[in-house]
C-alpha beads as a LAMMPS data file, in Angstrom:
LAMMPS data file: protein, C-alpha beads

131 atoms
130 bonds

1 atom types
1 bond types

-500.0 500.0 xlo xhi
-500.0 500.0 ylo yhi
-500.0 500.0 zlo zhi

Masses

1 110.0

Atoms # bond

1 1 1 472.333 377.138 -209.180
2 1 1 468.666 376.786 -208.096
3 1 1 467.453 374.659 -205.895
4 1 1 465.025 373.232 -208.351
5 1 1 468.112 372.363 -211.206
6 1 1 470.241 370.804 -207.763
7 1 1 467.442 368.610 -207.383
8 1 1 466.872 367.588 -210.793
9 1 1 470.539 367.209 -211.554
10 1 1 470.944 364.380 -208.393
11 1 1 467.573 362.317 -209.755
12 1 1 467.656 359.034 -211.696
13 1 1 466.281 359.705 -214.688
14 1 1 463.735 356.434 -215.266
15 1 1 466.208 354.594 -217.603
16 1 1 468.427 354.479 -214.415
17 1 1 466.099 353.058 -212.128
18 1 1 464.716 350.735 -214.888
19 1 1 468.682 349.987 -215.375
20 1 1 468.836 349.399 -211.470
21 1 1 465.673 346.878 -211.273
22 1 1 467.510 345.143 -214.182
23 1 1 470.798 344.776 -212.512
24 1 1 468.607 343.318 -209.329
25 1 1 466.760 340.804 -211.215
26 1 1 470.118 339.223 -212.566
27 1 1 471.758 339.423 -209.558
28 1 1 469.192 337.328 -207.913
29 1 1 468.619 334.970 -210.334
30 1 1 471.982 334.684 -209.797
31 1 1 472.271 334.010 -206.073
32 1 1 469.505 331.863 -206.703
33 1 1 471.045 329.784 -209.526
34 1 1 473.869 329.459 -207.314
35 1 1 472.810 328.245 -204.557
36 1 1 470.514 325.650 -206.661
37 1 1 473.388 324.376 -208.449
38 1 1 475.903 323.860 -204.922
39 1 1 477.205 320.906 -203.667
40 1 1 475.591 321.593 -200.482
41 1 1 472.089 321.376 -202.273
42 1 1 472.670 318.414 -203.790
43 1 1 474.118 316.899 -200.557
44 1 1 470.948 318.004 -199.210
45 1 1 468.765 316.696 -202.025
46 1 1 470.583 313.220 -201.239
47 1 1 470.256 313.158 -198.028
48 1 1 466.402 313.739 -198.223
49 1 1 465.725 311.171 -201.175
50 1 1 467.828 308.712 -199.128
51 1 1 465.899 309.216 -195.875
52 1 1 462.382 309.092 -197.846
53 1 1 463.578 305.747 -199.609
54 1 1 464.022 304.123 -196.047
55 1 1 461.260 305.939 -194.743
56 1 1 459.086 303.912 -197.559
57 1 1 460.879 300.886 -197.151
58 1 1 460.276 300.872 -193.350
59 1 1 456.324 301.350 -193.814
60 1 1 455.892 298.619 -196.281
61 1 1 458.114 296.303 -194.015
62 1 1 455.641 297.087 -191.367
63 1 1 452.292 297.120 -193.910
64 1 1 453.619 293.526 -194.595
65 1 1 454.220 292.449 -191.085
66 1 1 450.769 293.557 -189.958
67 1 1 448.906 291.468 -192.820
68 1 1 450.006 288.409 -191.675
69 1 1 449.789 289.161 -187.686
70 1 1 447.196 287.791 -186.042
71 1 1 445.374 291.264 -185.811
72 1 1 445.961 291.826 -189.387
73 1 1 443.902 288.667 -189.861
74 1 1 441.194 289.973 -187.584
75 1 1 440.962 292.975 -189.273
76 1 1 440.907 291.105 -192.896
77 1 1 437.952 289.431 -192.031
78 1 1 436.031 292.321 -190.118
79 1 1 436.210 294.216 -193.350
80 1 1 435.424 291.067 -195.407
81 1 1 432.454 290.615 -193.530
82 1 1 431.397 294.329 -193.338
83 1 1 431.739 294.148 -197.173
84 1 1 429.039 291.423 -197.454
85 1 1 426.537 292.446 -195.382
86 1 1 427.176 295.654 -197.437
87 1 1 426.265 294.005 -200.406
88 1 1 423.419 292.030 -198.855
89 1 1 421.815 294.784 -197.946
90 1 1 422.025 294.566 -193.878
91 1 1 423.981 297.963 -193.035
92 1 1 421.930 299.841 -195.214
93 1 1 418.884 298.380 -193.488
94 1 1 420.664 298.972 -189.711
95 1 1 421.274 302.354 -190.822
96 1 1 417.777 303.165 -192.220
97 1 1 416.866 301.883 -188.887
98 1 1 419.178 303.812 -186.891
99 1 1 418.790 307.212 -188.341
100 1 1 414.679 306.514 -188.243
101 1 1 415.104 306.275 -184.315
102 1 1 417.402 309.422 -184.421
103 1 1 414.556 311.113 -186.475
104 1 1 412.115 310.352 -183.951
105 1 1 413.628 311.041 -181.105
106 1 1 414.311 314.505 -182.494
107 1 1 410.517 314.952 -183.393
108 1 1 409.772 313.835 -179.803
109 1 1 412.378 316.699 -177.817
110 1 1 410.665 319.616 -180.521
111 1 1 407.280 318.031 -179.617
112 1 1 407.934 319.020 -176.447
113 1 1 409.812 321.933 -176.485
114 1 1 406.826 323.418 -178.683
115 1 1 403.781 322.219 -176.577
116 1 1 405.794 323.806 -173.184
117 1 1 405.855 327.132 -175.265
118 1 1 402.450 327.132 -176.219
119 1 1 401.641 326.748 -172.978
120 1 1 404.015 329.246 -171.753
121 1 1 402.164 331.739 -174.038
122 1 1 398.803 330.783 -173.113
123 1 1 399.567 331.395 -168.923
124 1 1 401.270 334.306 -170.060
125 1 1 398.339 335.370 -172.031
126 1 1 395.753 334.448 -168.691
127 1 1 398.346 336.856 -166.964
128 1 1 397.953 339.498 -169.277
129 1 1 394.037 339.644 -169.169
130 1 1 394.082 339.148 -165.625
131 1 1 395.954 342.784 -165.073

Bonds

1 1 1 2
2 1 2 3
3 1 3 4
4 1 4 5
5 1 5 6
6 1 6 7
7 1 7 8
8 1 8 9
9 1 9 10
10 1 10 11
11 1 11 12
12 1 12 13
13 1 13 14
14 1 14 15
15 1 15 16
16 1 16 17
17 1 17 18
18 1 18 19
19 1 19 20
20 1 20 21
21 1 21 22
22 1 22 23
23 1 23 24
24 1 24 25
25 1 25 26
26 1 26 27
27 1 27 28
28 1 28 29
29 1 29 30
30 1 30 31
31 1 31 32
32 1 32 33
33 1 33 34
34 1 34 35
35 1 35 36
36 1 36 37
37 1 37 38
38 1 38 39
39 1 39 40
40 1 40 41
41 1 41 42
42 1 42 43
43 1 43 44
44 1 44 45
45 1 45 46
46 1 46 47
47 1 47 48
48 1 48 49
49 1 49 50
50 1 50 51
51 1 51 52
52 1 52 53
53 1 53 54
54 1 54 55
55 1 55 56
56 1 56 57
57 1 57 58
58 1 58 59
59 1 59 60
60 1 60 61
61 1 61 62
62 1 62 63
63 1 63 64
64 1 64 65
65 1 65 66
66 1 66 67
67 1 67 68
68 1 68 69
69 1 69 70
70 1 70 71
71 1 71 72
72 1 72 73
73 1 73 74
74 1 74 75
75 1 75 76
76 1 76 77
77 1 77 78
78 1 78 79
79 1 79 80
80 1 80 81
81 1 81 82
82 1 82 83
83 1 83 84
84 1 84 85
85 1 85 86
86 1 86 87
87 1 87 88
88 1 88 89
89 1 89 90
90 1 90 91
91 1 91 92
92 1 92 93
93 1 93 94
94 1 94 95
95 1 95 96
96 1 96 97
97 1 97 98
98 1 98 99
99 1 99 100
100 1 100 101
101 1 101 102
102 1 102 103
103 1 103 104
104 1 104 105
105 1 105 106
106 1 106 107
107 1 107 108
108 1 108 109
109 1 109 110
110 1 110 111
111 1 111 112
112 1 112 113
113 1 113 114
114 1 114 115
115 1 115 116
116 1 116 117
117 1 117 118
118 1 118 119
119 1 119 120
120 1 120 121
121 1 121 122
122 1 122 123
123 1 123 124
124 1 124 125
125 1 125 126
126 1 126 127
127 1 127 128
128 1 128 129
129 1 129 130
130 1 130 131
């Protein structure tokens, strides 16, 4: 026997390997269908919606506790306020306001980075015909 008809005689022809691939896919679907369908998955599953159902519970318990503190109050107010002198037109003013300044102070610093190099260039220049 040749070498050549040893090596063809030990490789899977491609309905084996297809046949192999097949056999994997089942047996991990499988594995995976049970392990989904244990008891310890479902304990788990429990355990989890349990712990998420106090979790809520505890936050609204606090939510509700905080709206009628005295700082819960405060802060009902503060945002009732803010919300009318939204509507009356005073933050949008203050902020019209406010980002004018920051506008001009921004113009002022490039005013005066551009002016020092102009007159960086012009000594420079003087240098230059100077030489």
């Amino acid at each position: 026997m040749t070498e050549e008809s040893k090596h063809q005689d030990t490789t899977p022809s491609r309905g084996e390997v297809s046949d192999e691939w097949q056999e994997l896919g089942q047996n991990l679907k499988d594995i995976f269908q049970g392990a989904w369908e244990s008891d310890e998955r479902r304990k788990l599953q429990e355990n989890i919606e349990a712990g998420l159902a106090d979790f809520a519970g505890s936050v609204n318990k606090a939510v509700e506790e905080f709206k009628v503190s005295p700082t819960g109050q405060q802060l009902k107010a503060d945002v009732e306020d803010f919300h009318e002198r939204v509507k009356s037109g005073d933050v949008e003013n203050k902020a019209r306001q406010e980002f004018a300044s920051l506008l001009r102070s921004i113009n002022s610093e490039l005013e005066k980075v551009s002016k020092r190099g102009d007159t960086e260039n012009t000594v420079e220049g003087d240098d230059v015909e100077e030489s």
